[in-house]
Backbone as a printed PyTorch tensor [residue, N CA C, xyz], in Angstrom:
tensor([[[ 90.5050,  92.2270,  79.4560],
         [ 91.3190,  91.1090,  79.8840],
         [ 92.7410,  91.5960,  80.1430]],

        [[ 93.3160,  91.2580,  81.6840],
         [ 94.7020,  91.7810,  81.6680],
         [ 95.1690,  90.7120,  81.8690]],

        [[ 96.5130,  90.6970,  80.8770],
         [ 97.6780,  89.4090,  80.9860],
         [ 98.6300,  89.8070,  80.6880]],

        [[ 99.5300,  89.1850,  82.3410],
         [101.0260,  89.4840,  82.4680],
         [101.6500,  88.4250,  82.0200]],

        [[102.4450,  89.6610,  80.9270],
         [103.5150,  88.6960,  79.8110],
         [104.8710,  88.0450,  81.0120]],

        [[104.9550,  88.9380,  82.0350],
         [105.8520,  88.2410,  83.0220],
         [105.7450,  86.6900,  83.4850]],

        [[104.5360,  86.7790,  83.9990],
         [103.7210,  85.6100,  84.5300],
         [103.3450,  84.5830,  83.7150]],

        [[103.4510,  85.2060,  82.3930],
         [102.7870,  83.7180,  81.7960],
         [104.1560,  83.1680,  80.9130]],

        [[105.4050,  83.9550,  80.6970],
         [107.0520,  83.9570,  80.2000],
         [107.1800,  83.0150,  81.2820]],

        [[107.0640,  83.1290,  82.8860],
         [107.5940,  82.5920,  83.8310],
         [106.9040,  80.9030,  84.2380]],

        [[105.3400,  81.1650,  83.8840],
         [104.4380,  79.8860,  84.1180],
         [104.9630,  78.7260,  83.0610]],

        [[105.4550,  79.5810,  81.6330],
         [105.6140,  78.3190,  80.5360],
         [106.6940,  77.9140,  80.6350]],

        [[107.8310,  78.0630,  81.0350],
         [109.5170,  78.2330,  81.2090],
         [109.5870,  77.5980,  82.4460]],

        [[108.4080,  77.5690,  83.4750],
         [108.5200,  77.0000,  85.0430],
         [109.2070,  75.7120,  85.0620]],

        [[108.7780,  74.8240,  84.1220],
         [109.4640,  73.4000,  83.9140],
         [110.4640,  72.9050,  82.9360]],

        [[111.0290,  73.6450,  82.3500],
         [112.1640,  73.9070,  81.5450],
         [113.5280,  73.3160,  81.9710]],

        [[114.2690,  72.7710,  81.2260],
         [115.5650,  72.7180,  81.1390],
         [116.2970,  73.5400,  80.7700]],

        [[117.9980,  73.3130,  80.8660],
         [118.3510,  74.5140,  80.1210],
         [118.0990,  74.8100,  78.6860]],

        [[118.2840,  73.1970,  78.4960],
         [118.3340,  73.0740,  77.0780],
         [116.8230,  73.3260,  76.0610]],

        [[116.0470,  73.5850,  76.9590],
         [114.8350,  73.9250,  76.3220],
         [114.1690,  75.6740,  76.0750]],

        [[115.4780,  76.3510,  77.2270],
         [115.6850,  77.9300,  77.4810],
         [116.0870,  77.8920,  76.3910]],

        [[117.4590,  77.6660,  76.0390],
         [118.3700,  77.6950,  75.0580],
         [118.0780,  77.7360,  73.6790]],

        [[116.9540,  76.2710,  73.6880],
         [116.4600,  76.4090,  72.0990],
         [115.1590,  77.2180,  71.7630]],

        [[114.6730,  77.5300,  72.4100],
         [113.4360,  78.4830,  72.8260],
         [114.0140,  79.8970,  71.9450]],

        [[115.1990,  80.5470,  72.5010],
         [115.8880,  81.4520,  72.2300],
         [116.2020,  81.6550,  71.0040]],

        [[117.2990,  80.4000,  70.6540],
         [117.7740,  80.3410,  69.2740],
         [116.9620,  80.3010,  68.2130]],

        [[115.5710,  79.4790,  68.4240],
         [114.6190,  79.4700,  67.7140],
         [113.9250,  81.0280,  67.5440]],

        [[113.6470,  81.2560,  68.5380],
         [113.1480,  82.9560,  68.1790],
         [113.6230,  83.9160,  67.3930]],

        [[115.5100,  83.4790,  68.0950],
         [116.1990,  84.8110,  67.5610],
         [116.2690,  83.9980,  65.4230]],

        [[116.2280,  82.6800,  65.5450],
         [116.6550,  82.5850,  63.8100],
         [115.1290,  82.5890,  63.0680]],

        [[114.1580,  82.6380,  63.7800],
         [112.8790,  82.8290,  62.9230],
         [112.5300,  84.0970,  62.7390]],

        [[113.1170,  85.1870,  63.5840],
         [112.8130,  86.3050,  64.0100],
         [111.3350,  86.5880,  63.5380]],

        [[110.9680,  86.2470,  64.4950],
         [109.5070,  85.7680,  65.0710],
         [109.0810,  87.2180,  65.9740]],

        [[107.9880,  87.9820,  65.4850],
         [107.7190,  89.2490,  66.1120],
         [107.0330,  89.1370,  67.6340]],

        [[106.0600,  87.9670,  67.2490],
         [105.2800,  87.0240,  68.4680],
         [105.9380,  87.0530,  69.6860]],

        [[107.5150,  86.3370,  69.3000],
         [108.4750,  86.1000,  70.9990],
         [108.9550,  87.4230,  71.4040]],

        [[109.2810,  88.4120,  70.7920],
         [109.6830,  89.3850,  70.9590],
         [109.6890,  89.8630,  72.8580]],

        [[108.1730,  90.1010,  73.1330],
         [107.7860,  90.2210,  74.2990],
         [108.8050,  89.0660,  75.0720]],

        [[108.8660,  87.7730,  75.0440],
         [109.1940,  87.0540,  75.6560],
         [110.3740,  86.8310,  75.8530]],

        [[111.1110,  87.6370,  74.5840],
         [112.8850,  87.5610,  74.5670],
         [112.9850,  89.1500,  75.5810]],

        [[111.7460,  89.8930,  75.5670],
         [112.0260,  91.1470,  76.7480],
         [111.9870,  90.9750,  78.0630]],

        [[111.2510,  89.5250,  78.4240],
         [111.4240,  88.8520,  79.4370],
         [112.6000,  88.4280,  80.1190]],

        [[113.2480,  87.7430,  78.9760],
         [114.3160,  86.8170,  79.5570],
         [115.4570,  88.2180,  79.6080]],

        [[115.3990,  89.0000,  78.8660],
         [116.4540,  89.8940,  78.7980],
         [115.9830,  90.6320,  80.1900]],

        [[115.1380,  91.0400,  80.6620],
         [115.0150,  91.6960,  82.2870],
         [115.7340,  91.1130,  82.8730]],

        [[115.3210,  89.5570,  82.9380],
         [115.5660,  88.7480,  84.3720],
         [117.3440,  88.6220,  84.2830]],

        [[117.5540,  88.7910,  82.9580],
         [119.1660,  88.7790,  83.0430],
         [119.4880,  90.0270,  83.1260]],

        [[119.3610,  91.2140,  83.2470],
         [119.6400,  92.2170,  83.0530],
         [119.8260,  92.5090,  84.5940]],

        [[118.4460,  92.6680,  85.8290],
         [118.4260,  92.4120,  86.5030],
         [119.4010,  91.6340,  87.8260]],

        [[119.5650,  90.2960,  86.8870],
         [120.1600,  89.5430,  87.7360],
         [122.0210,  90.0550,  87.9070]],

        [[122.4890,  91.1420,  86.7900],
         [123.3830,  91.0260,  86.1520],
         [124.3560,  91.8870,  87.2620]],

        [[125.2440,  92.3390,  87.4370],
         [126.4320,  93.1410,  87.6980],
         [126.5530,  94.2160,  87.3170]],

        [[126.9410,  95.2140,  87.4160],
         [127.5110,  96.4990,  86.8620],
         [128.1430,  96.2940,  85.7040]],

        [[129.0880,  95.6870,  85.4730],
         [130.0520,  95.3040,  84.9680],
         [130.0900,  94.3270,  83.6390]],

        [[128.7150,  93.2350,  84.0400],
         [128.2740,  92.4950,  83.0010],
         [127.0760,  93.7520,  82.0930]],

        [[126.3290,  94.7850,  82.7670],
         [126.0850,  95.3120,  82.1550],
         [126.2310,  96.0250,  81.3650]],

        [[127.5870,  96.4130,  81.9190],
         [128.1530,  97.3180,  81.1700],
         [128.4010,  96.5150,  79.7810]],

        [[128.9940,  95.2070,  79.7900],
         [129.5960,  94.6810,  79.0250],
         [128.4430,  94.3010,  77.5480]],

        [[127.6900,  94.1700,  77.9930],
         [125.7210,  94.1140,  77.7200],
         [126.0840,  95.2720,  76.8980]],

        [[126.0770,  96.4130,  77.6220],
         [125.6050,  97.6100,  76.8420],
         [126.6110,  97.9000,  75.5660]],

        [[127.2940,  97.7400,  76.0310],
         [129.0320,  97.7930,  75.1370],
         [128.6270,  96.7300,  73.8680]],

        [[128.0900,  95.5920,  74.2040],
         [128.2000,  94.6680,  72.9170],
         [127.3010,  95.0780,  71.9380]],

        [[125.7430,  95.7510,  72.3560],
         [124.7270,  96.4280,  71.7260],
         [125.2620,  97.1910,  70.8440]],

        [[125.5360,  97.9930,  71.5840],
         [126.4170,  99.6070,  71.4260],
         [126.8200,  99.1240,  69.9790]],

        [[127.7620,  98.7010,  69.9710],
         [128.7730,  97.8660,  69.0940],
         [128.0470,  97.3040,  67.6560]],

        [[127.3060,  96.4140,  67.9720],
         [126.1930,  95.6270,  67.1070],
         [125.3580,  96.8280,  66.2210]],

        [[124.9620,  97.7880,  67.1170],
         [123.8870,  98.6030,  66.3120],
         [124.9220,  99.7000,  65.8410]],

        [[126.1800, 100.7450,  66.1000],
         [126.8700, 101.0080,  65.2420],
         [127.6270, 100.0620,  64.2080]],

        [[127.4980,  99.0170,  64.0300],
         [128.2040,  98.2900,  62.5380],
         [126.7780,  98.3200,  62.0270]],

        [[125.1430,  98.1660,  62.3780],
         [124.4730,  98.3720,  61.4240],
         [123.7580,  99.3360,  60.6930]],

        [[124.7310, 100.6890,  60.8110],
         [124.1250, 101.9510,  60.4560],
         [125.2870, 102.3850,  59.4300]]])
């Protein structure tokens, strides 16, 4: 059986609000839920993707940042 986590991130989210992106998210990231994981790699493409040089950079910079204070 092949199933694209793209396609089916994109089929369930198709009728969404923001506000249902939003809590989708928050909910994942405060249950830290291993399940969404895939699906928070989703949304992070399509923004990543969609993003700028510049916002990426800014992306990479905040990571960067986040994972040296937790070492």
């Amino acid at each position: 059986m092949n199933i694209s986590i793209r396609s089916h991130i994109f089929n369930n989210f198709k009728d969404s609000t923001k506000k249902d992106i939003r809590l989708s998210i928050d909910e994942a990231v405060k249950d830290e839920d291993e399940i969404t994981l895939p699906g928070l790699g989703v949304f992070f493409e399509v923004l990543w993707d969609s993003s700028s040089n510049d916002k990426k950079n800014e992306i990479v910079e905040s990571l960067y940042s986040k994972l040296k204070k937790n070492n």
